[in-house]
Structure formats: structure tokens, C-alpha cells
C-alpha positions in Angstrom: -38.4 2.9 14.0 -36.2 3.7 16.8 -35.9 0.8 17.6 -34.1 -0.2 14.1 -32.4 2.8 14.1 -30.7 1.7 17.5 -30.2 -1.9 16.1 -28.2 -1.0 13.1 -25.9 1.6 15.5 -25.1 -1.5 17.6 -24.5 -3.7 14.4 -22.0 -0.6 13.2 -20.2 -0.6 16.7 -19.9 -4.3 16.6 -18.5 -4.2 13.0 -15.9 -1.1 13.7 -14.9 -4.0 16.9 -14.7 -6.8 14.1 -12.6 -4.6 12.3 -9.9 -3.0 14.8 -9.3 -6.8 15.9 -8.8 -7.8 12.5 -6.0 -4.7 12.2 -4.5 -6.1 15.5 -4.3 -9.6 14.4 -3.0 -8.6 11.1 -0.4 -6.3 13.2 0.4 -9.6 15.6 0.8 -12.0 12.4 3.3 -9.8 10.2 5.8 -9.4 13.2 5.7 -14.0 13.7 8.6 -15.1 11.6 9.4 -19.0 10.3 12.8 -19.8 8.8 13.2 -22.5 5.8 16.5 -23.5 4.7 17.8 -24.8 1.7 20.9 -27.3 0.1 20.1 -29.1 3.9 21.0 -25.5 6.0 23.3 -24.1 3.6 21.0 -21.4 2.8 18.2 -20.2 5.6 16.0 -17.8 5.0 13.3 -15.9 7.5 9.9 -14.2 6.5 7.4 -12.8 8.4 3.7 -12.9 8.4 3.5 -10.1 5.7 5.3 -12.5 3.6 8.4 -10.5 4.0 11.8 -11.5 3.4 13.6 -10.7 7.1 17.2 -12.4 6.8 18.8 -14.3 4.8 21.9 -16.4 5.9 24.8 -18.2 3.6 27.3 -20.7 4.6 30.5 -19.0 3.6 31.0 -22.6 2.3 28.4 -21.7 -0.5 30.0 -18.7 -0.8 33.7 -19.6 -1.2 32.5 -22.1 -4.0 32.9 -21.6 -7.8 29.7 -22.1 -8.7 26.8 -18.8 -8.6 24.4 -20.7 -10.3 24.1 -23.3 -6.7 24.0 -20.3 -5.2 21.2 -18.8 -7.0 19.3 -21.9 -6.4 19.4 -22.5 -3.1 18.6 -18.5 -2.1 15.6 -19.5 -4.9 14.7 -22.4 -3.3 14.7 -20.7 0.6 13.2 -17.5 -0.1 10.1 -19.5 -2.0 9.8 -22.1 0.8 10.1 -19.1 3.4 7.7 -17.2 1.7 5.0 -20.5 1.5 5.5 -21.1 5.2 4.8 -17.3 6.3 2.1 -17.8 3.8 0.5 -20.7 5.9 1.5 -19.6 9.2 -0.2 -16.3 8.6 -3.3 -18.0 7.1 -3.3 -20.5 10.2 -2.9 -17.2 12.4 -6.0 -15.7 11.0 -7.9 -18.5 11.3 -7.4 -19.0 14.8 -8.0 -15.2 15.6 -10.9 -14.8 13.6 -12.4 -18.2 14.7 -12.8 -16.3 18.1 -14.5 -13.5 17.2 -17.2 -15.0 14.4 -20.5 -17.5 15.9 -19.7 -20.8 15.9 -20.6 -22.9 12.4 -19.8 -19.9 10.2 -18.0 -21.0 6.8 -14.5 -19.0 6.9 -13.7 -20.5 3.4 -16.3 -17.7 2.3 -13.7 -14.8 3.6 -10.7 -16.7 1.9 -9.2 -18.3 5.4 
């Protein structure tokens, strides 16, 4: 029984490991960025891993014009795409870092990556 009892404390340590790297990674993933832009770089907009709006820049083009609703658009159309890249980058990220640390063969589509 010991011998169990020692098993499952070495299965705990290894899952509390599992765990603070998945913290880390999640840590290193929100601060990657990716910038989309929209109306062909009139409107670029950065996100980070946490699927975070970061910046947002306007072409004072876009801004001079006499038309909100383009406007309104475009910063719709950047912030969605920025936010599906982050999306993806952060998924991709994930994947990578917790390909590492799982056996080899293991179904990550199971854990939603």
C-alpha cells in the first residue's frame, strides 16, 4: 500500500508541474501580439494572445472623411480579424507548448487544442 500511496504523490507532483507550465505558457501567449488591418492598412488593429484589443491605429485619411459609417466598418472589420488571428496564434501556441510536455500519440483535440 505504500507503494500506491507513493505512486499517486508522484502522479500529484507531476500534475501540479503540468499545471504551472500550463500558467506559464498561458502567461507567454497573452503578451504575443498579431496586427490585422482593414480598407488595405487604413485601419490596423493589434490583439494579444488573451484576445485583447492592444492598439488600434486610423489613417487620419479615414478620419478626415465624411463618412462614420466606413469608419465603423473598417474598425469592425480589424478588431474581428485581429481578434481571429490572436485566436489562432494563441491556439497554435498552446499546441506547441503543450505538445512538449504530453507522451507522444496523445489526442489534444480531447483538451480543445
Amino acid at each position: 500500500m505504500a507503494n500506491d500511496g507513493m505512486n499517486m504523490a508522484d502522479m500529484f507532483g507531476k500534475m501540479m508541474e503540468m499545471q504551472q507550465k500550463v500558467q506559464n505558457a498561458q502567461a507567454e501567449v497573452a503578451e504575443k501580439t498579431t496586427t490585422a488591418e482593414a480598407g488595405g492598412g487604413m485601419v490596423k488593429v493589434t490583439a494579444n494572445g488573451a484576445q485583447r484589443i492592444t492598439a488600434i491605429e486610423i489613417e487620419p485619411t479615414v478620419l478626415e472623411s465624411d463618412d462614420p459609417e466606413m469608419l465603423e466598418d473598417l474598425l469592425i472589420a480589424g478588431i474581428n480579424k485581429a481578434l481571429d488571428e490572436a485566436g489562432e496564434m494563441a491556439q497554435q501556441e498552446m499546441k506547441n507548448i503543450a505538445g512538449g510536455m504530453l507522451p507522444p500519440g496523445m489526442d489534444l483535440s480531447k483538451l480543445g487544442l
